[in-house]
C-alpha positions in Angstrom: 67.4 -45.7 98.9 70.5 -44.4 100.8 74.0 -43.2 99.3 75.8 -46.1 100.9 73.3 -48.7 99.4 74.4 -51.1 96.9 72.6 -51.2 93.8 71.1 -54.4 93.0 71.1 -54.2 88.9 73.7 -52.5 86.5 72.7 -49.2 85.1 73.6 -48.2 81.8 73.2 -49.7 78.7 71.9 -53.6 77.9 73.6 -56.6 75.8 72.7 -56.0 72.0 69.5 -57.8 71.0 69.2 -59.3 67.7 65.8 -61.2 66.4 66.2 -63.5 64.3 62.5 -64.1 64.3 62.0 -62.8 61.0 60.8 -65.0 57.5 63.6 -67.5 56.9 65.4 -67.3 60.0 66.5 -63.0 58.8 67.0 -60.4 61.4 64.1 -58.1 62.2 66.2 -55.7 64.3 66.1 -52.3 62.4 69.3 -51.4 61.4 70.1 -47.3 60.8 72.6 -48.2 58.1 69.3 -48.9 56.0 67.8 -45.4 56.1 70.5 -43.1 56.4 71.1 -41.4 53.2 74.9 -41.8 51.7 74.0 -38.7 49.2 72.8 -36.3 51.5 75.2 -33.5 53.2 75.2 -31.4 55.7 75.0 -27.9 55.4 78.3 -26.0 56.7 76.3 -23.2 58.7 73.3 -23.3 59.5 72.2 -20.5 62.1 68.3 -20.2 63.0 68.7 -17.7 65.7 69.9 -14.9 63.7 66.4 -14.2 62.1 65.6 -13.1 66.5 66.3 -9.8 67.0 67.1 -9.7 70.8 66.9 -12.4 73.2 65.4 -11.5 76.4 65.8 -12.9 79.7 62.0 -13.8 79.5 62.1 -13.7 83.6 65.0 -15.7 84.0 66.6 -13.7 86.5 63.6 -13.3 88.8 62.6 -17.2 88.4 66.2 -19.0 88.3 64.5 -21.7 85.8 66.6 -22.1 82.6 64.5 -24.8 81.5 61.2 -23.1 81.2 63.6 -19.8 79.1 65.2 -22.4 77.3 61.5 -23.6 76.1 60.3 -19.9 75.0 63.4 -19.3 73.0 63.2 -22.3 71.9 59.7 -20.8 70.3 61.2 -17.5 69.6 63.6 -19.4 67.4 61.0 -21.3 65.5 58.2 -18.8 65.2 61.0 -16.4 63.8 62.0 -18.4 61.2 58.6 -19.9 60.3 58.5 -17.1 57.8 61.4 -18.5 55.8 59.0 -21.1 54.5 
């Protein structure tokens, strides 16, 4: 596909779907309202990087991949405060 060629479908997102296909004609489409807890709250701070000492560049600079650094701090992070349990 070229830059200049038309798209034949719309991206993005699709029309709501709703099923009505459940017992007695009721809606089977899962609806978020019906887990989310009213009673719970959100912590006002919450930072899981402080229990990391230093933050290395884990090769970034020689590689140019922020994806794959992004991944191993990612682990730093969670291995660090696995001890918190």
């Amino acid at each position: 596909m070229t830059l200049n060629q038309k798209i034949p479908h719309k991206l993005g997102r699709g029309k709501k779907r709703v099923d009505n296909g459940g017992p007695n004609g009721s809606s089977r489409t899962v609806k978020f309202a019906a887990y989310a807890a009213s009673d719970v709250n959100a912590p006002v701070k919450c930072d899981w990087s402080a229990m990391v000492k230093k933050f290395r560049s884990l090769g970034n600079r020689r590689l140019a991949n922020c994806t794959a650094v992004m991944i191993a701090h990612t682990r730093q992070v969670w291995l660090a405060n696995e001890s918190r349990r």
